[in-house]
N, C-alpha and C positions, 0 to 999 in steps of 0.2 A: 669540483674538487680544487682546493687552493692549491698553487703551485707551492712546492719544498724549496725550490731556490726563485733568485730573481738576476735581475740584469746588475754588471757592475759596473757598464758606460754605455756610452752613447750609441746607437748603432751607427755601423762604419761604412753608412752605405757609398762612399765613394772607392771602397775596396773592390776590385773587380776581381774575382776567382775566375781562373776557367775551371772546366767539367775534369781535363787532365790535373790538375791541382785539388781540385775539392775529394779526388777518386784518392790521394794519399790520406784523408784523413778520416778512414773508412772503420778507425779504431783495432786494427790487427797490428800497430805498432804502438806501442806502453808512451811512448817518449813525444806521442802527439795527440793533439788534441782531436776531437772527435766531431766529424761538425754534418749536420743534415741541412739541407736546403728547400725550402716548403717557398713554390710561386717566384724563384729566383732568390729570397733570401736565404743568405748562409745563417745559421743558428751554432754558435757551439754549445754541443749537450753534451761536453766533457764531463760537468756537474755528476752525470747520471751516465756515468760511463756505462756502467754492470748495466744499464738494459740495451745498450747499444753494442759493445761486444760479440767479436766474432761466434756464435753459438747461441746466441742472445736472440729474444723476441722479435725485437724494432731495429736488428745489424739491417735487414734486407735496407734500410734507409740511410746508414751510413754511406759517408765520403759517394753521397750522388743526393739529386733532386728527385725524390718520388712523393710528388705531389699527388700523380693520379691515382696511388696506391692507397695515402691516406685521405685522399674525398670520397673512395668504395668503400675505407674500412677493411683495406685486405692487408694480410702479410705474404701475399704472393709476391716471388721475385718479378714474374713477371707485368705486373701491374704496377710497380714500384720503377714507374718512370715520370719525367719532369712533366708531359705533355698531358693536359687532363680537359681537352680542349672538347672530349668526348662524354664528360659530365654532366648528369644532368641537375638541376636547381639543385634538389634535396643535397646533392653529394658535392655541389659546391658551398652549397653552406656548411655541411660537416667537412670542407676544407679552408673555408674562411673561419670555423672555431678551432682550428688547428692554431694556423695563422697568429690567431688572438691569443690562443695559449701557450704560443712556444715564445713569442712577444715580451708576453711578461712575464717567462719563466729564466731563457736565454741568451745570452749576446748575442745581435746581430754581427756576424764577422765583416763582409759583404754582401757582394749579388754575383751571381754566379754570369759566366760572362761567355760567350759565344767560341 
């Protein structure tokens, strides 16, 4: 499936977010951007806000890193964390095509920072 949007600069990987910063932009406030972080990069999917929305499908992935949630393919809260270090091949590659599609669908903001 082609992506609907694409990037409209550069990615800002010298941005450093922490996890307390990246957690305001979880999409429960109208007035900010919306942003998911897949492997430490931040992504804003403001573009496609209405699937990331509080109530919404893919919120469990807002304003945090749940890497290890989209290499299972789950919408569990609970598996919708940064650490996927518990993956096996198959589910890191269905988290390296994550990687590759949010890439060239979204802004990289920064990297999510310790």
């Amino acid at each position: 499936m082609e992506p609907t949007t694409a990037p409209t600069h550069p990615p800002r990987l010298d941005n450093k977010i922490s996890r307390a910063e990246l957690s305001k932009y979880d999409g429960s406030n109208p007035d900010l951007p919306v942003y998911v972080a897949i492997k430490g990069n931040v992504f804003d999917v403001s573009p496609k806000r209405e699937m990331y929305s509080p109530g919404k499908g893919y919120h469990i992935f807002a304003g945090k890193d749940g890497s290890r949630g989209l290499g299972m393919s789950s919408l569990k809260p609970e598996d919708a964390v940064a650490d996927y270090s518990t993956l096996d091949d198959k589910q890191l590659k269905v988290l390296d095509d994550w990687v590759a599609y949010y890439t060239k669908r979204y802004n990289i903001e920064g990297v999510v920072s310790e």
